[in-house]
C-alpha positions in Angstrom: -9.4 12.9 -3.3 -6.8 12.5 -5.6 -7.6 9.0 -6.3 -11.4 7.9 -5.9 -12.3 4.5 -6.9 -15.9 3.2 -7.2 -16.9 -0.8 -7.2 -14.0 -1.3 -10.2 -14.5 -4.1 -11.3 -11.8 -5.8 -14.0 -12.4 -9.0 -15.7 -9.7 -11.0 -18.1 -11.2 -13.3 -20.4 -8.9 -16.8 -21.2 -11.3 -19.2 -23.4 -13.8 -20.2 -21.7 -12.1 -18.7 -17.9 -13.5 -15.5 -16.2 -10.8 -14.1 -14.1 -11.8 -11.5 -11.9 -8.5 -9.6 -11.1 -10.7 -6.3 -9.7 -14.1 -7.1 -7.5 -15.4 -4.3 -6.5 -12.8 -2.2 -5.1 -13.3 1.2 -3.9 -10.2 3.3 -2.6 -9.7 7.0 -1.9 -5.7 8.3 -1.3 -5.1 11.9 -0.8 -2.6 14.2 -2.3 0.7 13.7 -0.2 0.1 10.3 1.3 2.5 7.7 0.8 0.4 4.1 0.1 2.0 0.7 0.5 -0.4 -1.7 -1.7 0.3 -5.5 -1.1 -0.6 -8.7 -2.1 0.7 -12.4 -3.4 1.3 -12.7 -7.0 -2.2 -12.9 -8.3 -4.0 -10.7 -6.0 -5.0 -7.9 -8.2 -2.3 -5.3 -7.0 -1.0 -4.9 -10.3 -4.1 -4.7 -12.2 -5.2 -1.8 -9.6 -1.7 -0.1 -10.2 -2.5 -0.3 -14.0 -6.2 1.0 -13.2 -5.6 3.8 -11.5 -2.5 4.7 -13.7 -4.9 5.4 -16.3 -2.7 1.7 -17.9 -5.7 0.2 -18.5 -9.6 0.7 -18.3 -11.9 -1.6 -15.6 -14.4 -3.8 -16.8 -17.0 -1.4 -14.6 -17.1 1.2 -11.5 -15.9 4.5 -12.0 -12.7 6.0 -11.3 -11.7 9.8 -10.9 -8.4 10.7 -11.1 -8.0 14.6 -9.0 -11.9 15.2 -9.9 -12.0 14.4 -13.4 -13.6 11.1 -14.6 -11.5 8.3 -16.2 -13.9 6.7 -17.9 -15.2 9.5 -20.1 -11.8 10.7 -21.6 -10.5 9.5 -24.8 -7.3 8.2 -25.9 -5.2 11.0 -26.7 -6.6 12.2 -23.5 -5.6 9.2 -21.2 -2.0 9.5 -22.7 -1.4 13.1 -22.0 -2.5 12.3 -18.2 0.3 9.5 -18.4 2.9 11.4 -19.7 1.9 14.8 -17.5 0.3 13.4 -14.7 1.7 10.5 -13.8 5.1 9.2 -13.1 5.9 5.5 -13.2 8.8 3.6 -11.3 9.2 0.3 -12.1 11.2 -3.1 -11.6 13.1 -3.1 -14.7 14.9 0.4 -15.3 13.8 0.6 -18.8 16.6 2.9 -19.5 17.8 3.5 -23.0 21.1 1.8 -23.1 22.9 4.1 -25.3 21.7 7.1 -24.3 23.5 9.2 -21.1 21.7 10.1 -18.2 20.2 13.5 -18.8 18.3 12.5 -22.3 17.4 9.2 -20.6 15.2 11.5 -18.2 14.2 14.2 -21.0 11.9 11.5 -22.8 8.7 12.5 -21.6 9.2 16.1 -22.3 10.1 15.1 -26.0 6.9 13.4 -26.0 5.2 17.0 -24.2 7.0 18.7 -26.9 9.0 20.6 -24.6 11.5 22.7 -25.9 15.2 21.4 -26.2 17.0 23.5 -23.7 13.7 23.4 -21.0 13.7 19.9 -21.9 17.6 20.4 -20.5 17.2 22.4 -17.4 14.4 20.3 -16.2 16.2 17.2 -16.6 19.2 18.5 -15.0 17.5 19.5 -11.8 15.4 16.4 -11.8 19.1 14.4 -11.6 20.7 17.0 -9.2 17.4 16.6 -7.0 17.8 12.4 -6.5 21.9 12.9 -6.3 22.9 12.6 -9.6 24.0 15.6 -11.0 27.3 14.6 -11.9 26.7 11.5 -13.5 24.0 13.1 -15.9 26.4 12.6 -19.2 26.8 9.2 -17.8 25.4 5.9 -19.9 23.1 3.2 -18.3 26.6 0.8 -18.3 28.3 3.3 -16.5 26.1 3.7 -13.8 25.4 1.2 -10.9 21.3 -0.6 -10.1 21.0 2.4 -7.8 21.8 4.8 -9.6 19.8 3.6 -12.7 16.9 3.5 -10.5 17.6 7.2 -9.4 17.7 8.2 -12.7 14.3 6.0 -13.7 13.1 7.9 -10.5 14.2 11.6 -11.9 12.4 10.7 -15.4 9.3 10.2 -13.6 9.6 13.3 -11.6 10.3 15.5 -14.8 6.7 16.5 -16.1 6.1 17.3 -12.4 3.6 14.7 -11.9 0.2 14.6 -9.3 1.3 11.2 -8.4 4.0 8.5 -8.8 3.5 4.8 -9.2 6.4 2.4 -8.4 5.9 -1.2 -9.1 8.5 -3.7 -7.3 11.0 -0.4 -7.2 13.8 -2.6 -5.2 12.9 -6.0 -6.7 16.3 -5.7 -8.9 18.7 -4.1 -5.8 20.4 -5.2 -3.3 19.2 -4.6 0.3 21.4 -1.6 1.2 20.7 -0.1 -2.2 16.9 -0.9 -2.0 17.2 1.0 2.1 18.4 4.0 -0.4 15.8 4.3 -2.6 13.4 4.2 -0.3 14.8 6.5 1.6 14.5 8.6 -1.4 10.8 8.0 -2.4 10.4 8.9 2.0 11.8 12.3 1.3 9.8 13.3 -1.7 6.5 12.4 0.1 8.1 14.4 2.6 8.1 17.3 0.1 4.6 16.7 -0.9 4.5 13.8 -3.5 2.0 11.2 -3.7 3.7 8.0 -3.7 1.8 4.7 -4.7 4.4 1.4 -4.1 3.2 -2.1 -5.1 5.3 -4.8 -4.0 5.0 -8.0 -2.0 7.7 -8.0 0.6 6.3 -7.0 4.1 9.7 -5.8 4.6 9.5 -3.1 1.5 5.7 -1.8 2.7 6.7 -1.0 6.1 8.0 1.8 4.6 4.7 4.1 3.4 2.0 5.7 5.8 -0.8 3.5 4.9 -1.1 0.1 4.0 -3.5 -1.4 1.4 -3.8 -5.3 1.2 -5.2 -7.3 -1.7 -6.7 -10.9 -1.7 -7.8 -12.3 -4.7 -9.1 -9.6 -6.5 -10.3 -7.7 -3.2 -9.2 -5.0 -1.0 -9.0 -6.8 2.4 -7.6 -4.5 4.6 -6.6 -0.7 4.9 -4.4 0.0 7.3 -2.7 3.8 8.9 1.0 3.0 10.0 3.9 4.3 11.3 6.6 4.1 9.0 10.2 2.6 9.1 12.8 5.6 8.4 14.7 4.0 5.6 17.7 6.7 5.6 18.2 5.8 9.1 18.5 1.9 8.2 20.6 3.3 5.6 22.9 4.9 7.3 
């Protein structure tokens, strides 16, 4: 398993209030599976995204991450399994505003200490792989939600990560734009990438293989399905 999770268990403290966003969840996903997880606002979705994206630790249960035990690795260690292992798609672009295209997706191998010009070529073919090659000298301002998404999409690709996270992906899109990105995250699972998507639209979580719903801290159902083709919707 790729992801095996174990009882976790993940408790916020506000004053006197025990909030327990994680009760004893235990999940496996498999290298190449595409996983919608669900949920209201509140359900623990997000606190399991940030779990298993090695974001943040759980209270207790274990958690192994392709064989190797979470709980046991340091700091230093977590963040290298962020920036190497794991690619993160979220809401909010979080794109550096005046920074074009290419260096926008080159940050985490500046971080790897990747050499400038491999730091170059991988960021190139990272933006030529979700359609942007041309627009890579291209600032945030210039480009439209889409394609800042695509480009948020090819920075989390670049390290060549075991898994991607993306949290609300199309919450900021419109829906034709939103049919296009996942349309893109269907054809890198197609090419072998694990794909985790957290949102809370029915509509957006028809689009993975299996479906994992949360309730109030709890997994409540886990569910094989057959998925919507979002490039023909697209289309």
């Amino acid at each position: 398993m790729l992801i095996d999770t174990r009882n976790l268990v993940k408790v916020y403290r506000m004053g006197d209030t025990e909030v327990r966003a994680l009760d004893g969840v235990s999940i496996g996903i498999a290298k190449g599976e595409f996983v919608a997880v669900m949920g209201p606002s509140g359900s623990g979705k997000s606190t399991f995204m940030n779990v298993v994206g090695c974001l943040d630790r759980p209270t207790s249960g274990e958690y192994r991450l392709d064989g190797k035990l979470v709980s046991e690795m340091s700091a230093n260690q977590l963040a290298a399994v962020r920036n190497r292992n794991i690619g993160f798609v979220f809401q909010q672009f979080n794109l550096l505003a005046r920074t074009p295209a290419v260096e926008n997706v080159e940050l985490p191998l500046v971080y790897a200490g990747v050499p400038r010009k491999e730091r170059f070529d991988r960021a190139m073919r990272m933006l030529q792989r979700v359609g942007l090659g041309e627009r890579s000298h291209h600032h945030p301002a210039q480009l439209s939600g889409g394609q800042q998404q695509r480009v948020a999409i090819a920075r989390a690709l670049v390290t060549e990560p075991l898994i991607i996270f993306a949290d609300e992906p199309t919450g900021a899109l419109d829906s034709h734009t939103s049919l296009e990105i996942m349309a893109l995250f269907q054809e890198l699972n197609r090419q072998g990438m694990t794909v985790v998507l957290v949102t809370h639209e029915p509509d957006v979580a028809r689009f993975g293989r299996r479906l994992l719903r949360f309730r109030d801290g709890h997994l409540v159902a886990d569910e094989s399905q057959r998925p919507v083709a979002a490039a023909a919707m697209a289309a």
